[in-house]
N, C-alpha and C positions, 0 to 999 in steps of 0.2 A: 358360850359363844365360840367360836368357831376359831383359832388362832390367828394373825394374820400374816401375812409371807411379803417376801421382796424387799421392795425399798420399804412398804410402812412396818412392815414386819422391824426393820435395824431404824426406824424414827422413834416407833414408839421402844425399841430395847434402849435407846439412846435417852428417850427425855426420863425414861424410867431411871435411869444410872445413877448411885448415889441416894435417893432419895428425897430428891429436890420438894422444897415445898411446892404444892400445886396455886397458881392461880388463878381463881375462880370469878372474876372480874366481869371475865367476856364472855363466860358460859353462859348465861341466855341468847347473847348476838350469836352464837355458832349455834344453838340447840335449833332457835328459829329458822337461822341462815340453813340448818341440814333439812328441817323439814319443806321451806321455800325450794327446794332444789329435788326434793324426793317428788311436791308435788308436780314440778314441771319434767323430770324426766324419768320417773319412776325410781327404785330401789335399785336395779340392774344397772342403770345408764347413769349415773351422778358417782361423784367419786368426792374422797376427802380433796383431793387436790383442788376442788371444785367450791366445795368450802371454805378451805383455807383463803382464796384467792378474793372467791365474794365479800368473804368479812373481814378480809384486811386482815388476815391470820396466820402465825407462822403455823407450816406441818408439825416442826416439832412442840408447839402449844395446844395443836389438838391432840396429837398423840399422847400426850402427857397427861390428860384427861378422857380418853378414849382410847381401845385398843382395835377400834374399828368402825365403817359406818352402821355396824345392825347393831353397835351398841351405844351410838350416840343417838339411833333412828330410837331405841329404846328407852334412852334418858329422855330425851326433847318430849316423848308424848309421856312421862312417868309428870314433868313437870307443867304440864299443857292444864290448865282451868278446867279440865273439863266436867266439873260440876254440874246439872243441868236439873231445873225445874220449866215445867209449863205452867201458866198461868191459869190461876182456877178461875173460870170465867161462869161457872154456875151451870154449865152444862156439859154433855158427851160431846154433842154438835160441834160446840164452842172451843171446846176446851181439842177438839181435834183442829179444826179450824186455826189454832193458834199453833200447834204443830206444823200444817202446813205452810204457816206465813214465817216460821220457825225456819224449817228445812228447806227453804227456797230461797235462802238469803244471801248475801254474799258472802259472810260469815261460814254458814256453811257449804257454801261452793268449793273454798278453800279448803275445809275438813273433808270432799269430799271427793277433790285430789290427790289430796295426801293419802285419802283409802286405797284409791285406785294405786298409786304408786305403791304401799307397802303390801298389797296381797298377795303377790307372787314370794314376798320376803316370807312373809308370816306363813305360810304354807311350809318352809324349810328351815325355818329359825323358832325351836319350842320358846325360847325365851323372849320373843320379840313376842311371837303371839299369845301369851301370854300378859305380855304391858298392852296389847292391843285388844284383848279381850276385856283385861282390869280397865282402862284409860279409857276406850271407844266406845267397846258395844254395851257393856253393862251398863254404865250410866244412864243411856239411854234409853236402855230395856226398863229400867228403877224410875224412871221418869213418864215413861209409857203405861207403867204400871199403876202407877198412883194416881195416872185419868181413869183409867178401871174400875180401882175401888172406890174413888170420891160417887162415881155413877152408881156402884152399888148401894152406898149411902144413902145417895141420895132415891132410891129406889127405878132409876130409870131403866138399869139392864135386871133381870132379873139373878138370885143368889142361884150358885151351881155350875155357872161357867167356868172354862179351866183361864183363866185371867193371866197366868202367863202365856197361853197361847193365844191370845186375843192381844196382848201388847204386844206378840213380837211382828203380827203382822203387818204394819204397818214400817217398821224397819228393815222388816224380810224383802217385803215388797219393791221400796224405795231401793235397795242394797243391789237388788237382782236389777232394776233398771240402770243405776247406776253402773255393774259391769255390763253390760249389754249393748249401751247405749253409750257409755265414757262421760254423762252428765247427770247433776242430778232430774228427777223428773219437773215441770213445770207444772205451777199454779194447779191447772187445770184439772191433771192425770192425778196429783194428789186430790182432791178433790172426789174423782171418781174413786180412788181407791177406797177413802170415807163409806162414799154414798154408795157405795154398790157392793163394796166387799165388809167393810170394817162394820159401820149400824146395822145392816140386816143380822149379819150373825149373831153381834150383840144381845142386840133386843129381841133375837127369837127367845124363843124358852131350850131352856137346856135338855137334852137327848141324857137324862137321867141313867140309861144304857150301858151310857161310855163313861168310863172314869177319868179322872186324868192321866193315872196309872197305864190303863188299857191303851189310850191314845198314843 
């Protein structure tokens, strides 16, 4: 992380002084409280001050637990649920279909503020983007993935598609509307992306030509 300067710079040398036990009490209310603050005004525009204030927090009790906001923006999503299964509903169809009733939720409205708000961080912070690769997009991608092969199984796509390129499209997709647009997409446009991008490629047969390798 990146040191901090000025006043939080002599808060956090201050709570640090001694060795004080830390208390971990309120650390979920500020982890939330940071990312509620990053979704509404980005990474660049929110400050600890801004935290401390919302949660009813002294400066020197975050600093004493963080040495700055990209490392508190990197605890709050280290400790964020973000485990994530779709529901096997017996089909490709379906089973995207549930993706889209999934990503359009209010649940993920909010996860996709918070996106919007730490890109420009994670672009200049290896270690943020890094929890945000681990925390965000993997899971996702691992989730995306396992509708692939449940379809292989079940013999709906044919065997020889490169399957992680086939699960990231539909996250690529959503991701690229998302900065474009500042929302994520509706109902609808997911829908299209299914039906016109994500099935046809699927269910073609595979270009036995191209490896995954070469691709």
């Amino acid at each position: 992380m990146n040191p901090v300067s000025g006043e939080a710079k002599a808060d956090y040398e201050v709570a640090h002084r001694g060795g004080r036990h830390l208390d971990h009490s309120r650390d979920d209310v500020l982890r939330r409280t940071a990312l509620e603050l990053l979704a509404e005004f980005g990474f660049d525009r929110f400050t600890m001050d801004e935290v401390a204030a919302r949660a009813h927090a002294g400066k020197t009790t975050i600093y004493r637990r963080w040495s700055g906001k990209a490392e508190l923006i990197a605890d709050a999503l280290k400790h964020e649920n973000c485990a994530l299964e779709f529901p096997d509903t017996g089909s490709l169809r379906g089973d995207l279909s549930a993706v889209i009733k999934t990503v359009t939720s209010a649940d993920d409205q909010f996860d996709a503020r918070v996106t919007i708000g730490v890109v420009n961080a994670v672009a200049r912070d290896p270690e943020l983007r890094l929890v945000f690769r681990n925390q965000v997009l993997e899971p996702r991608m691992e989730a995306m993935l396992a509708i692939f092969k449940r379809a292989v199984d079940r013999g709906e796509i044919p065997e020889g598609h490169d399957l992680d390129l086939l699960a990231s499209l539909v996250p690529a997709l959503i991701l690229k509307h998302l900065l474009t647009s500042g929302e994520l997409p509706d109902a609808e446009f997911a829908k299209r992306i299914v039906d016109h991008v994500v099935l046809p490629l699927a269910t073609a047969a595979p270009d036995r030509s191209i490896t995954a390798t070469d691709a």
